[in-house]
VMD Tcl script that builds the backbone (N, CA, C; Angstrom):
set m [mol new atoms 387]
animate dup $m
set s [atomselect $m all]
$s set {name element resname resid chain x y z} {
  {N N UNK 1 A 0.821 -1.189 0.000}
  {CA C UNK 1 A 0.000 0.000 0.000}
  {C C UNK 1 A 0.866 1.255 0.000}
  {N N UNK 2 A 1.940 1.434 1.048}
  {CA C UNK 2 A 2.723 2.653 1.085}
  {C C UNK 2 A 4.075 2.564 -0.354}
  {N N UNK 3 A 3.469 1.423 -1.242}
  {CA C UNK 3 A 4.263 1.781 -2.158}
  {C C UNK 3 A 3.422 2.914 -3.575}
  {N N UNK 4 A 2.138 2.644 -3.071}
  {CA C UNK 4 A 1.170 3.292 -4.190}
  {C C UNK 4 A 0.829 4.966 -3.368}
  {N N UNK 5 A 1.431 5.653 -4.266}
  {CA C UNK 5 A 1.300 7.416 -3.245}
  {C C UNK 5 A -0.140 7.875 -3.737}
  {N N UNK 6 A -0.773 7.165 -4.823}
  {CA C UNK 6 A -2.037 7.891 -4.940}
  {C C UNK 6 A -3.596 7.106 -3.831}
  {N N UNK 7 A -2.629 5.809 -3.344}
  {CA C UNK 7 A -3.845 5.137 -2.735}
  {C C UNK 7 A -3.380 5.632 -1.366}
  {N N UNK 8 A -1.674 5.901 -0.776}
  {CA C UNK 8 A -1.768 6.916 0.259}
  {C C UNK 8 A -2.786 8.511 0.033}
  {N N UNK 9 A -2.528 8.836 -0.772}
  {CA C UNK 9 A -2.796 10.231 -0.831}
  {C C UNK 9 A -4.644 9.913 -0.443}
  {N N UNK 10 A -4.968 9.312 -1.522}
  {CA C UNK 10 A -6.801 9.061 -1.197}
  {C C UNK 10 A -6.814 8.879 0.250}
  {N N UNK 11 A -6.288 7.800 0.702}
  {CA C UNK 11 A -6.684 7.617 2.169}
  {C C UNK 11 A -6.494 8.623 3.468}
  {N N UNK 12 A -5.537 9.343 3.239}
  {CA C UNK 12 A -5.170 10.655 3.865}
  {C C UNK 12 A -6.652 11.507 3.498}
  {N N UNK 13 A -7.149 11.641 2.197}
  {CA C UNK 13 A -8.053 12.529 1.564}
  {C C UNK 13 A -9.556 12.468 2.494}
  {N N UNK 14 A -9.766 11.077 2.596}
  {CA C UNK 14 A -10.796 9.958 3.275}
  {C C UNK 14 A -10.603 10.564 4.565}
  {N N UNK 15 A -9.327 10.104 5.129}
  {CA C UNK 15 A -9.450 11.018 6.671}
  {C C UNK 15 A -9.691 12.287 6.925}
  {N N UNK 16 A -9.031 12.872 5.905}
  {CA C UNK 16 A -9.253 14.846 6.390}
  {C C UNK 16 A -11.107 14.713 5.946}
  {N N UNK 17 A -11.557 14.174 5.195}
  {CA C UNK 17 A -13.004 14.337 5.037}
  {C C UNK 17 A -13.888 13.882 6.437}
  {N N UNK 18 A -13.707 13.083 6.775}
  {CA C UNK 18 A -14.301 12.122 7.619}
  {C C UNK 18 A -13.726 13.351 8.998}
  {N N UNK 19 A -12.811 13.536 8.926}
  {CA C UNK 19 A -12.639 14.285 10.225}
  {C C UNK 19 A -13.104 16.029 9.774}
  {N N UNK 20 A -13.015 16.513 8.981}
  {CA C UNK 20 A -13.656 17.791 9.043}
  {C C UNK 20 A -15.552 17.921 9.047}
  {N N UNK 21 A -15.803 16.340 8.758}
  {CA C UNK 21 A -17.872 16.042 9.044}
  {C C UNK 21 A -17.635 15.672 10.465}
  {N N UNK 22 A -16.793 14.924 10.820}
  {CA C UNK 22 A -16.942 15.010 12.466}
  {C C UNK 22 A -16.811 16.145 13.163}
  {N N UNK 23 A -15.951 16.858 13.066}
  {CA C UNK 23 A -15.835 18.374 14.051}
  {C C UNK 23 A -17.028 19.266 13.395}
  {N N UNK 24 A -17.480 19.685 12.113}
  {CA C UNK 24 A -18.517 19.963 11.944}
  {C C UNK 24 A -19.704 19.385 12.633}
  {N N UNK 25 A -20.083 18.577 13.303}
  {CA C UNK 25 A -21.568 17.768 13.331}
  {C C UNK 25 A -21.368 17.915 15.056}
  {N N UNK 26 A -20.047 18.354 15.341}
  {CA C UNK 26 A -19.243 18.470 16.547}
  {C C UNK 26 A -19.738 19.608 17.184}
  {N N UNK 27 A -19.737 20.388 16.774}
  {CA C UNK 27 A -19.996 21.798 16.579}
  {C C UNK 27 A -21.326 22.113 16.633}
  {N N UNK 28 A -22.168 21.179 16.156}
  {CA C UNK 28 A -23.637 21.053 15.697}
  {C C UNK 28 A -23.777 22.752 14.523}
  {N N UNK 29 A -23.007 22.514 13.626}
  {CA C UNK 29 A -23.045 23.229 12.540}
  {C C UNK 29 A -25.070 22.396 11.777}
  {N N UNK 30 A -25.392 23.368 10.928}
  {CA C UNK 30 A -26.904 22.799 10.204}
  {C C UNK 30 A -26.071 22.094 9.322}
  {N N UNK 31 A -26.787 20.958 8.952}
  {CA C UNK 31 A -26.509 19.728 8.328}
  {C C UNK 31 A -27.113 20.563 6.879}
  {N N UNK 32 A -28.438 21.202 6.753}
  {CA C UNK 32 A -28.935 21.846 5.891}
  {C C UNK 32 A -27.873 22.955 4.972}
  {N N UNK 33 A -27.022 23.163 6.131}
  {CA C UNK 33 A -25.993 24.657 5.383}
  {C C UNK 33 A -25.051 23.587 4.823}
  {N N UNK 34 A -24.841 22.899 5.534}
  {CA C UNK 34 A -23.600 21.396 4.557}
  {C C UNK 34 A -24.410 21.549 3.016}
  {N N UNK 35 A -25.143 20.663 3.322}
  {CA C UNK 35 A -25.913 20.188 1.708}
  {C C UNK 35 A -26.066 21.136 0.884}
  {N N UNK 36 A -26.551 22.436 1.261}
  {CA C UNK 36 A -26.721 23.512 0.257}
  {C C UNK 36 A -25.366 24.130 -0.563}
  {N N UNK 37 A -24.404 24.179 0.810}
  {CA C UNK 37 A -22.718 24.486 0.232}
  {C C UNK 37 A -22.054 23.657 0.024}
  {N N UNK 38 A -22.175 22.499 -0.089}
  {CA C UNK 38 A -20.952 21.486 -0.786}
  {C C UNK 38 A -20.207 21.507 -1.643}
  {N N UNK 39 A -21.238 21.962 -2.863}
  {CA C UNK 39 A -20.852 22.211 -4.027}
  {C C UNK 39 A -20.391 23.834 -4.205}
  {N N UNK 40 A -20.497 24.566 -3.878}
  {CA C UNK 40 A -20.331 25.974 -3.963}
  {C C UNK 40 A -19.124 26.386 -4.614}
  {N N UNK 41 A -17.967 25.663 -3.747}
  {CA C UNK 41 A -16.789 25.279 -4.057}
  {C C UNK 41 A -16.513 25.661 -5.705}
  {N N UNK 42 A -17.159 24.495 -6.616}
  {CA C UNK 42 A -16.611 24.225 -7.620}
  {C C UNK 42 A -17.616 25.273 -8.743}
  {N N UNK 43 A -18.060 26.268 -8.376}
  {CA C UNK 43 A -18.505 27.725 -8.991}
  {C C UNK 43 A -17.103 28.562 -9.216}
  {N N UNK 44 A -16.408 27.894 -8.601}
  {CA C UNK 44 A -14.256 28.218 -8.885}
  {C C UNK 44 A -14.417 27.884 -10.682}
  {N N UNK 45 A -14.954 27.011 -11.211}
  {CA C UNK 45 A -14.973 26.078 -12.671}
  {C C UNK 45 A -15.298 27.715 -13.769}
  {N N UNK 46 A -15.743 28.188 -13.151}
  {CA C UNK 46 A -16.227 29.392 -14.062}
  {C C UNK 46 A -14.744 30.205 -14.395}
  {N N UNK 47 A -14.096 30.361 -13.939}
  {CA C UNK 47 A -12.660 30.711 -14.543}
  {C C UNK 47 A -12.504 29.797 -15.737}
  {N N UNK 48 A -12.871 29.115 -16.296}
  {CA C UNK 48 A -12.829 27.767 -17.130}
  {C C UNK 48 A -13.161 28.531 -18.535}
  {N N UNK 49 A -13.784 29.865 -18.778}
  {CA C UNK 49 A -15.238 30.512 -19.184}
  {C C UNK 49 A -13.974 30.959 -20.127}
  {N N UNK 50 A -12.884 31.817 -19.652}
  {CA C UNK 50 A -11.987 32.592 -20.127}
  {C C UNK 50 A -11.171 31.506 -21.000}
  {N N UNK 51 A -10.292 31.137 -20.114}
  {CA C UNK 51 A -9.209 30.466 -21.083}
  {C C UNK 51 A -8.593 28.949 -19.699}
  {N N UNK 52 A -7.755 28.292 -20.542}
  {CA C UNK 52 A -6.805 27.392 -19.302}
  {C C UNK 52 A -6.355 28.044 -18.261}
  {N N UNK 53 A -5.611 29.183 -18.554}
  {CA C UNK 53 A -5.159 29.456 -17.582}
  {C C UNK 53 A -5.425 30.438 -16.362}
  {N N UNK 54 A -6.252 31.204 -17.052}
  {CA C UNK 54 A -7.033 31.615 -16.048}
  {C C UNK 54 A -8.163 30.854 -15.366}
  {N N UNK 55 A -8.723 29.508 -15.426}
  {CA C UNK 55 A -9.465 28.978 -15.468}
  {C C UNK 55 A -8.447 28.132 -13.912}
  {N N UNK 56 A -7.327 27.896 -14.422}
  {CA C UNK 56 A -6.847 27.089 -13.409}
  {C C UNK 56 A -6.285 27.859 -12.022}
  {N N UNK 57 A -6.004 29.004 -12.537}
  {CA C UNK 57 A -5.960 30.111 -11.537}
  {C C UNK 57 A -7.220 30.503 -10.565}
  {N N UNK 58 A -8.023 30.395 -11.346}
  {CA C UNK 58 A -9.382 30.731 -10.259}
  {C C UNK 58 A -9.586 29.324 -9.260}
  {N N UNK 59 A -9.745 28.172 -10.321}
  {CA C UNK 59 A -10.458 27.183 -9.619}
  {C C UNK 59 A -8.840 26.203 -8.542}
  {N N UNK 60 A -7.704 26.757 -8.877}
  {CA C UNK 60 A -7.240 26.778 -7.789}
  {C C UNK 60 A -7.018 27.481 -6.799}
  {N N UNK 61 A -7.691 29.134 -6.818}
  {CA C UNK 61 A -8.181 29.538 -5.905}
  {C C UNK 61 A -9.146 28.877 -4.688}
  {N N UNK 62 A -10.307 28.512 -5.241}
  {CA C UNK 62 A -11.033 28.050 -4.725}
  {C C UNK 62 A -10.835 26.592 -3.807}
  {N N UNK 63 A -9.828 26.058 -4.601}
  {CA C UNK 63 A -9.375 24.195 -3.989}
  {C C UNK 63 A -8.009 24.465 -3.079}
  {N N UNK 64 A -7.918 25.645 -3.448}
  {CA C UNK 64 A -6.515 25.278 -2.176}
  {C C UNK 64 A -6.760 25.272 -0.539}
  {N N UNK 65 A -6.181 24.501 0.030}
  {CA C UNK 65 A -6.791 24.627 1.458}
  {C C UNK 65 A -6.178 25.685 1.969}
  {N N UNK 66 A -5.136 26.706 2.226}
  {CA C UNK 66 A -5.053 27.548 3.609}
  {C C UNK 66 A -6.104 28.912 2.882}
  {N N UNK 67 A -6.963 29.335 2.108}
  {CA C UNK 67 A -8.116 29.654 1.903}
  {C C UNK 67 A -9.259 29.464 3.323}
  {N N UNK 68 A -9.959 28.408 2.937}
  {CA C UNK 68 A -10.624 27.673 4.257}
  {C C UNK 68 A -9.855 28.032 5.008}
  {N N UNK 69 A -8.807 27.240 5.632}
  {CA C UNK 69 A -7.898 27.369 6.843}
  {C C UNK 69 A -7.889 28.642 7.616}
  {N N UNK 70 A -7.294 29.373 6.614}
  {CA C UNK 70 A -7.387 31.125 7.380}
  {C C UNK 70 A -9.087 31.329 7.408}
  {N N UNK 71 A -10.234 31.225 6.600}
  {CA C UNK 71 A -11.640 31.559 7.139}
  {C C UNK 71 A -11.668 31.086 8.508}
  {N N UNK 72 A -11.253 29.840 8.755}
  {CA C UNK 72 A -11.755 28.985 9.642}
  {C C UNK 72 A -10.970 29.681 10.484}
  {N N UNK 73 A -9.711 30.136 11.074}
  {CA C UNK 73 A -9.108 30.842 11.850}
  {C C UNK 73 A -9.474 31.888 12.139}
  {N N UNK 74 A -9.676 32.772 11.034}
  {CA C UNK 74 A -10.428 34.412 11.621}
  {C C UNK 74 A -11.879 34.099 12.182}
  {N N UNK 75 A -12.834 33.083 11.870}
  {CA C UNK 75 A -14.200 32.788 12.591}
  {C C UNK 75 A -13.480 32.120 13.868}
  {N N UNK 76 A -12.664 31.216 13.970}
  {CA C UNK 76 A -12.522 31.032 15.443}
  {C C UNK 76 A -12.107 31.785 16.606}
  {N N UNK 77 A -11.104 33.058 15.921}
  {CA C UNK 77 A -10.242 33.975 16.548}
  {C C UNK 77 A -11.826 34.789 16.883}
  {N N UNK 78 A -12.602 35.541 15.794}
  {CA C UNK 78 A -13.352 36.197 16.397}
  {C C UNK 78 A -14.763 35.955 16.521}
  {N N UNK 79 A -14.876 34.488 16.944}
  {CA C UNK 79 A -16.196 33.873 17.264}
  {C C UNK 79 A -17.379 33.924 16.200}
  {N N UNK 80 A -16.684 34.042 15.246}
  {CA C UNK 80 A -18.094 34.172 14.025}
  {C C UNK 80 A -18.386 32.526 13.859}
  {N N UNK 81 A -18.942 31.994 14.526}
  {CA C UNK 81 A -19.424 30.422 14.089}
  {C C UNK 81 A -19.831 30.279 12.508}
  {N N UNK 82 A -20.444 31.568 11.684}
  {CA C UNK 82 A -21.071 31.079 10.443}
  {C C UNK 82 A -19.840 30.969 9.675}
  {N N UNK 83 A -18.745 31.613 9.849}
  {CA C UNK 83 A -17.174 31.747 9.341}
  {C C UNK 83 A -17.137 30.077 9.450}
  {N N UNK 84 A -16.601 29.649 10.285}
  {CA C UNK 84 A -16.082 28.415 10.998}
  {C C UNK 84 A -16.799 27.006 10.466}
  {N N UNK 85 A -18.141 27.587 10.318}
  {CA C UNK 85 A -19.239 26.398 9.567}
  {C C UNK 85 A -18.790 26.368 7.532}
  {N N UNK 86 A -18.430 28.142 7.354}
  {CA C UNK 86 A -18.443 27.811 6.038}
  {C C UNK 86 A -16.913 27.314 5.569}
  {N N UNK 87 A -16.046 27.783 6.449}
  {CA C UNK 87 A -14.794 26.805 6.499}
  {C C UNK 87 A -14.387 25.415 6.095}
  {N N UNK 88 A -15.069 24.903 7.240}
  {CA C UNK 88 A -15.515 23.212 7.820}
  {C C UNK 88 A -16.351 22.750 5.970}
  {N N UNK 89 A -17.215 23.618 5.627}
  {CA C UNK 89 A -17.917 23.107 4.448}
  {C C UNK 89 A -16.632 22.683 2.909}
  {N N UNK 90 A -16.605 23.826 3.337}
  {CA C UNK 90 A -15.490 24.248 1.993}
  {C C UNK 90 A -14.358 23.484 1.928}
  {N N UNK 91 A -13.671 23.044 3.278}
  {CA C UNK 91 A -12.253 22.322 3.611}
  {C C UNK 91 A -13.160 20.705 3.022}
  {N N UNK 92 A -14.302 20.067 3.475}
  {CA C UNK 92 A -14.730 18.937 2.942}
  {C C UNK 92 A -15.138 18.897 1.478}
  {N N UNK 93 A -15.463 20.094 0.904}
  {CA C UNK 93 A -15.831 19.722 0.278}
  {C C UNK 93 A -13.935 19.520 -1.281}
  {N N UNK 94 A -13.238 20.206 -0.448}
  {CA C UNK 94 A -11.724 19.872 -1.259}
  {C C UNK 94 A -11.283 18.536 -0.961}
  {N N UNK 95 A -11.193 18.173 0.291}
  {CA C UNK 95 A -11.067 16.485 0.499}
  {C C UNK 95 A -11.695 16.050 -0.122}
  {N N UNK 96 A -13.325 15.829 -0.730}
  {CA C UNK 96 A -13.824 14.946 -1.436}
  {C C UNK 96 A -13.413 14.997 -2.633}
  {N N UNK 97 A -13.334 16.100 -3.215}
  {CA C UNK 97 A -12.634 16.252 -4.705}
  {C C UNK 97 A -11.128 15.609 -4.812}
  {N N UNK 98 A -10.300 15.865 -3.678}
  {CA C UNK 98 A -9.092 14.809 -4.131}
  {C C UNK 98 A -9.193 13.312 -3.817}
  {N N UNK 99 A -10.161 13.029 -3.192}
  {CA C UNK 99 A -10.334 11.650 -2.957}
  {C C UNK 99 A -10.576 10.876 -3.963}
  {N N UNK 100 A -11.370 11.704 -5.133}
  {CA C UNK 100 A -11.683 11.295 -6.341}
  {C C UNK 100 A -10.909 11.477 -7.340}
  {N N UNK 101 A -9.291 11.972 -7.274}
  {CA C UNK 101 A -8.735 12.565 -7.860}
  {C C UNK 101 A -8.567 13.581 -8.470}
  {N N UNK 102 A -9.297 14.660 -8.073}
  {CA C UNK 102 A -9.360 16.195 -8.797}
  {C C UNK 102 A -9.015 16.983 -7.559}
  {N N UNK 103 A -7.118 16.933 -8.466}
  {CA C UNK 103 A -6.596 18.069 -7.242}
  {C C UNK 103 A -6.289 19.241 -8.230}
  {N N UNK 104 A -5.046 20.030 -7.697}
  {CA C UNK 104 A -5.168 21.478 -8.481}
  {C C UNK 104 A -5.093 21.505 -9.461}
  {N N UNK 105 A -4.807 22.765 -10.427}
  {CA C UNK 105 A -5.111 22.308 -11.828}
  {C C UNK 105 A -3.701 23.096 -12.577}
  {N N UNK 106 A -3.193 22.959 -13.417}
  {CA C UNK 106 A -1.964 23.334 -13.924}
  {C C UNK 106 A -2.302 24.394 -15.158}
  {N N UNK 107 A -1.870 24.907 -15.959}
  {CA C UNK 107 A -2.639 25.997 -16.519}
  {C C UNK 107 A -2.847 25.717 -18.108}
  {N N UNK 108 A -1.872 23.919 -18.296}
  {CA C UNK 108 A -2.291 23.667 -19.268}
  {C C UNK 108 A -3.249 22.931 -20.117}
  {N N UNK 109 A -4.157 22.460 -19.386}
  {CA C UNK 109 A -5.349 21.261 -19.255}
  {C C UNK 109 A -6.062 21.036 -18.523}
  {N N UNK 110 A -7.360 21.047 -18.138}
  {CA C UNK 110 A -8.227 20.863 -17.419}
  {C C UNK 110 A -7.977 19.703 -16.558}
  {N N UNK 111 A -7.466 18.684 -17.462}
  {CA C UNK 111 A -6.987 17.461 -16.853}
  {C C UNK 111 A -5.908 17.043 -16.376}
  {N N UNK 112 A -4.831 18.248 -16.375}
  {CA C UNK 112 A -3.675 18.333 -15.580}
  {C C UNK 112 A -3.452 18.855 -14.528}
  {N N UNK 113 A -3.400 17.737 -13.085}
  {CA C UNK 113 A -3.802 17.939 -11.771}
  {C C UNK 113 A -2.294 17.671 -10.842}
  {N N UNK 114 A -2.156 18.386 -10.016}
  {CA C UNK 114 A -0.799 17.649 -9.239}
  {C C UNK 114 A -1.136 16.340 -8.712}
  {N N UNK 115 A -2.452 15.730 -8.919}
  {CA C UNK 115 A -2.369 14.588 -8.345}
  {C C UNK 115 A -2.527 13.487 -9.435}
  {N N UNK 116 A -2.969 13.712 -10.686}
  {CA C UNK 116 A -2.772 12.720 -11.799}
  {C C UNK 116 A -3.266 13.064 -13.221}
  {N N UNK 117 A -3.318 12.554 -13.896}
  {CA C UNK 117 A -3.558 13.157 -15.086}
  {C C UNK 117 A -5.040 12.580 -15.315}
  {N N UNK 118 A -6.409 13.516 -15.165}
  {CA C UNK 118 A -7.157 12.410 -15.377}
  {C C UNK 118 A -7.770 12.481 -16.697}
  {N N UNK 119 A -8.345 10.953 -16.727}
  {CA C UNK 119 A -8.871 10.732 -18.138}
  {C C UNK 119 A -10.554 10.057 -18.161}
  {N N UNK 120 A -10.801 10.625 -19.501}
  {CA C UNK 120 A -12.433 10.020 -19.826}
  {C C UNK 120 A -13.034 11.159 -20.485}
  {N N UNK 121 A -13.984 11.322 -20.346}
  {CA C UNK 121 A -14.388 12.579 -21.578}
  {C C UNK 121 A -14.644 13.627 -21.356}
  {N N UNK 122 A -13.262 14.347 -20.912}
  {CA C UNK 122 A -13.178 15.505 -20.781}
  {C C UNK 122 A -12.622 16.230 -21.961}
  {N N UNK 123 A -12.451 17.391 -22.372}
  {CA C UNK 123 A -11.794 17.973 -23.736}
  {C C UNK 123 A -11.505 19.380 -22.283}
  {N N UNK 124 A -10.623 19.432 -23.076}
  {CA C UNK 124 A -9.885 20.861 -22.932}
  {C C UNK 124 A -10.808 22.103 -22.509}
  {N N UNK 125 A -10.800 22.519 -21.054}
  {CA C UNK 125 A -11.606 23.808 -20.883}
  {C C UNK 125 A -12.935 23.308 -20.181}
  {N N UNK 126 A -13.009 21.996 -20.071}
  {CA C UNK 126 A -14.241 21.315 -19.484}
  {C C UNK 126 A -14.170 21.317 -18.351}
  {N N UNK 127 A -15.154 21.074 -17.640}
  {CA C UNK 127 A -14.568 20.904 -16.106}
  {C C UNK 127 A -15.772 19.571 -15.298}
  {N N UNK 128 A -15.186 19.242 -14.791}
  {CA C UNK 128 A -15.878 17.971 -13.952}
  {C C UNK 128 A -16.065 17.747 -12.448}
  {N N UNK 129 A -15.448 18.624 -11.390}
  {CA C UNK 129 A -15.477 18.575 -10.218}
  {C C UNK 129 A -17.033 18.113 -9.648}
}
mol reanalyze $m
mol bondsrecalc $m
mol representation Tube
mol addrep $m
């Protein structure tokens, strides 16, 4: 297993997910604000609109974690719980996307990710998150 880095990497992916729905549900964050923002995230895809590379610039805006991280810090530093909830949303909803293999994006292909090259029927400028 620790010879395959993408079935490490998933399983790492699996844990940060599984543990950012536990401290969320922890918290008693609305399960309702989960479901509605899950996806929110990948409204990053609209950089896609322009060109590659601005496309990969935005929507790795959106997927990088110290983004979340720092929300989630300034709502904890100054008690904004809705900060901290949309954090917690946003940080799961990037674990699930690399779990599935859609990590950042490189500026020359939609399908060129630091975590693999993926394939199936995507064309150039598409986006699938």
């Amino acid at each position: 297993m620790f010879s395959r880095p993408s079935l490490v990497l998933r399983l790492e992916e699996s844990a940060l997910l599984l543990l950012t729905v536990t401290v969320y549900r922890q918290l008693h964050f609305s399960g309702l604000l989960f479901a509605a923002l899950f996806l929110a995230p990948d409204l990053f895809m609209l950089g896609y609109a322009g060109n590659p590379r601005v496309g990969a610039v935005v929507y790795n805006l959106g997927h990088a974690r110290f983004v979340p991280l720092a929300l989630l810090a300034v709502g904890y530093c100054g008690g904004r719980r809705v900060l901290m909830a949309l954090a917690l949303v946003w940080f799961a909803h990037i674990a699930f996307d690399r779990v599935f293999g859609y990590g950042l994006k490189y500026p020359t292909f939609f399908k060129d990710t630091h975590l693999q090259r993926l394939d199936g029927g995507l064309t150039n400028g598409q986006a699938a998150s």
